[in-house]
C-alpha positions in Angstrom: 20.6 -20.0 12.9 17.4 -20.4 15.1 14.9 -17.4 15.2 12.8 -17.5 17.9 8.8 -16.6 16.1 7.4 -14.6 19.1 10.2 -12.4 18.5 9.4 -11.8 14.6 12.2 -11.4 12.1 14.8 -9.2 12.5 15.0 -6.1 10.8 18.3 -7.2 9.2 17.1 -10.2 7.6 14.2 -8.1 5.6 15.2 -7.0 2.1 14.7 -3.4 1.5 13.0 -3.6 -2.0 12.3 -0.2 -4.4 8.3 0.4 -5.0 8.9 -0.6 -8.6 10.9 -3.7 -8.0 7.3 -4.2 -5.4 5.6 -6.2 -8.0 8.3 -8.7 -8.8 8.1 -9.8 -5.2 5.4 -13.4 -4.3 2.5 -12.5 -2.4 3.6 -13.8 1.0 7.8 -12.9 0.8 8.6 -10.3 3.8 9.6 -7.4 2.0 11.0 -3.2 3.6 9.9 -0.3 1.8 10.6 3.5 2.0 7.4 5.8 1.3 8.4 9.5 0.4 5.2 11.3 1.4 5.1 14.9 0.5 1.5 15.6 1.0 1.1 14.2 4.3 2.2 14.7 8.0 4.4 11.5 8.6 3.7 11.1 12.3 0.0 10.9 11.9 0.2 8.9 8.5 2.2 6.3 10.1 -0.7 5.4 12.8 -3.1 5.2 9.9 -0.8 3.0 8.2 -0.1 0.6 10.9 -3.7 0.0 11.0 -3.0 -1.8 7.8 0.5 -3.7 8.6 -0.1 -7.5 10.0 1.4 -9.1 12.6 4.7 -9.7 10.7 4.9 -5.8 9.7 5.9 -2.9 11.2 5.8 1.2 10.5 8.4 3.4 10.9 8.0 7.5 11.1 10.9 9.0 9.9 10.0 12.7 9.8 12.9 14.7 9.3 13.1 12.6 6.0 9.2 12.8 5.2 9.2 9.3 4.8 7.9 5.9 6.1 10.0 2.9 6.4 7.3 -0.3 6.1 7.8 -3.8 6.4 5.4 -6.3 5.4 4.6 -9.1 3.0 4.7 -8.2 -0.5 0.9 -8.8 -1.0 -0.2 -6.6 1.4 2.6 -3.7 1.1 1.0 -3.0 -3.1 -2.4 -2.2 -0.9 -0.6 0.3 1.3 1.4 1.8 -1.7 -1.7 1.8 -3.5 -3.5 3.7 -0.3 -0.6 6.1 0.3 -0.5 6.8 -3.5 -4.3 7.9 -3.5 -3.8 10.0 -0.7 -0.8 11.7 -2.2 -2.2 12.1 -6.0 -6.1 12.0 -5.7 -6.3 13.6 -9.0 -4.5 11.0 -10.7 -7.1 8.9 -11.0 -6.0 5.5 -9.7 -8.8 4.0 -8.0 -11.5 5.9 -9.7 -14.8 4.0 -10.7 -16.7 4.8 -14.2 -19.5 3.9 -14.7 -21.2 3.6 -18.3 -25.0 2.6 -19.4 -26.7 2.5 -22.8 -29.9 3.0 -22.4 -32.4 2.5 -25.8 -36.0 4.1 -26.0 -38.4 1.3 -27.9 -41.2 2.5 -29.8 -44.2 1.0 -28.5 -45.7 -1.5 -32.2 -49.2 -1.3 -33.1 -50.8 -4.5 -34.3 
């Protein structure tokens, strides 16, 4: 079989993978996933998310479902399921930065 590039790979060939198999897939291996979004308008999402897809990825909007059908390389897709997820649950805390100092008080010594 002979698959033209310009034409990108068809949808067929692209292995719908579950978010928690996600992690088990190489950086670079073109991967589908479904995003259930509760929280958000699925129309507008999906633009926002397409800023994020590469050349190789697409976004579908499937809003009588609430959900977005993705397809991308593995690397890339744990960013969007790790943006999507933050918008969803902001008080979950992913992504949150602590910081912690010590901070010490010296006694000035008299010689």
């Amino acid at each position: 079989m002979v698959i033209n590039e310009e034409d990108g790979v068809p949808p067929q060939f692209v292995e719908l993978v579950s978010l928690a198999d996600l992690e088990k897939r190489g950086e670079f291996e073109l991967v589908k996933c479904l995003f259930h979004l509760a929280k958000m308008e699925v129309t507008e999402r999906s633009r926002r998310i397409a800023k994020l897809v590469g050349p190789t990825g697409s976004v579908v909007a499937l809003p009588r479902s609430q959900q977005l059908l993705v397809t991308e390389m593995a690397g890339r897709m744990r960013t969007i399921q790790e943006v999507i997820e933050r918008i969803e649950n902001p008080e979950s805390g992913m992504g949150k930065v602590s910081y912690r100092s010590s901070c010490r008080t010296r006694t000035p010594s008299h010689s």
